[in-house]
C-alpha positions in Angstrom: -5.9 166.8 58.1 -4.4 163.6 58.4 -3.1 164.0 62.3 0.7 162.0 61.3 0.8 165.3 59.0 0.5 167.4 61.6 2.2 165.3 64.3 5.3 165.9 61.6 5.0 169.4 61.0 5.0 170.2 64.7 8.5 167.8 65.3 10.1 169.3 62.3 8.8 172.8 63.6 10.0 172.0 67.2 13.8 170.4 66.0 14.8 172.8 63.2 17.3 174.9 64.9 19.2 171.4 66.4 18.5 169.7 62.8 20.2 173.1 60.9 23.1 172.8 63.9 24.0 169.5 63.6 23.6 169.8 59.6 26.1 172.9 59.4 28.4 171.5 61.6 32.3 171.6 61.4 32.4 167.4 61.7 29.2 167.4 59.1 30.8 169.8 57.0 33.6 168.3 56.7 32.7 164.5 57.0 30.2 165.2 53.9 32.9 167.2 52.2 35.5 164.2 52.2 37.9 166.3 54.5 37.5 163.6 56.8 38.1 160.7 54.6 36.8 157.2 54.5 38.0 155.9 57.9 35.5 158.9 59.9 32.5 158.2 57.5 32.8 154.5 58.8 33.0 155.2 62.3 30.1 157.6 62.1 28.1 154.8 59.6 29.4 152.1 62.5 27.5 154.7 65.6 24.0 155.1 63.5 23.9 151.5 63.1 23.9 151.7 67.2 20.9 154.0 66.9 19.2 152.4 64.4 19.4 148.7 65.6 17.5 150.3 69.0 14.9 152.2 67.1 14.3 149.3 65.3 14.7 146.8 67.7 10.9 145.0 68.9 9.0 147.8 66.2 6.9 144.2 65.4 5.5 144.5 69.5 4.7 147.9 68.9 3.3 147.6 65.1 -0.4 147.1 66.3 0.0 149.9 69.7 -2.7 152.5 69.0 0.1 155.2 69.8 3.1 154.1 68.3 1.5 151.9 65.5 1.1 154.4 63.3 4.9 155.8 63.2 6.5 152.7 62.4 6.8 153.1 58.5 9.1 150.7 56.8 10.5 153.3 54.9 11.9 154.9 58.0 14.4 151.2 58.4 18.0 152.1 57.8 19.4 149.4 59.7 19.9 147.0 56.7 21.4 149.7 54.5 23.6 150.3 57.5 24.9 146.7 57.1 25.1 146.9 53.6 27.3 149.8 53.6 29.4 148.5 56.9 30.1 145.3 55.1 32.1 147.3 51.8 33.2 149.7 54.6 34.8 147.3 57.3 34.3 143.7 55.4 31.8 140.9 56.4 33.3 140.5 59.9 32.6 144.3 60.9 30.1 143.6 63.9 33.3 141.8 65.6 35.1 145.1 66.1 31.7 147.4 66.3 32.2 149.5 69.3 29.8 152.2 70.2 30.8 155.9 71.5 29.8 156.4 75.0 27.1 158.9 74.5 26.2 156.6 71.5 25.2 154.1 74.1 23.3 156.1 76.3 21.4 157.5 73.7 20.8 154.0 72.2 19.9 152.2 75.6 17.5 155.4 76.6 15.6 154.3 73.1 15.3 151.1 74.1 14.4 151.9 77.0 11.4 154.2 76.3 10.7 151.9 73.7 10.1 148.5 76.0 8.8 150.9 79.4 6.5 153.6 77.7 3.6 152.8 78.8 1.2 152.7 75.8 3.8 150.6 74.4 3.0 148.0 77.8 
């Protein structure tokens, strides 16, 4: 068995419950169901692009790690569809007004973070 098969069974395994929380949510429920409108679908697209940018951010320093080299997949990049669909949401001066949540930016500095200081990754 391939061990990025496993490695993926045992995080969706381990992250269900909070994946089927956070999916059946009142905000998700109602953010996918257009309750919310357009305004609160770019504010949430605006705080993944915060989260995204970090995961993505130095993935070419960690590309050849023996650890984390083997979970960078390109087809895991959302950052540039991000921009794509921030640019028709907000225009093509959006990142001039982009302004992350606070617990958006602690959870996007603590990816950076463990993404520069894990060790394997030094």
């Amino acid at each position: 068995m391939d061990p990025m098969d496993s490695f993926s069974t045992l995080i969706r395994t381990a992250s269900r419950e909070q994946h089927t929380e956070a999916e059946t949510s009142p905000f998700m429920s109602d953010l996918l169901g257009g309750r919310l409108g357009v305004e609160a679908y770019a504010r949430y697209t605006e705080q993944l692009w915060f989260v995204y940018e970090a995961l993505e951010h130095g993935v070419e320093r960690l590309a050849s790690d023996p650890v984390a080299g083997p979970f960078i997949q390109s087809e895991l990049f959302r950052l540039a569809a991000l921009e794509r669909d921030l640019t028709h949401l907000r225009g093509p001066e959006w990142r001039s007004t982009l302004t992350a949540l606070p617990a958006t930016r602690t959870y996007a500095d603590r990816v950076r973070e463990c993404a520069e200081q894990w060790p394997p990754a030094t």
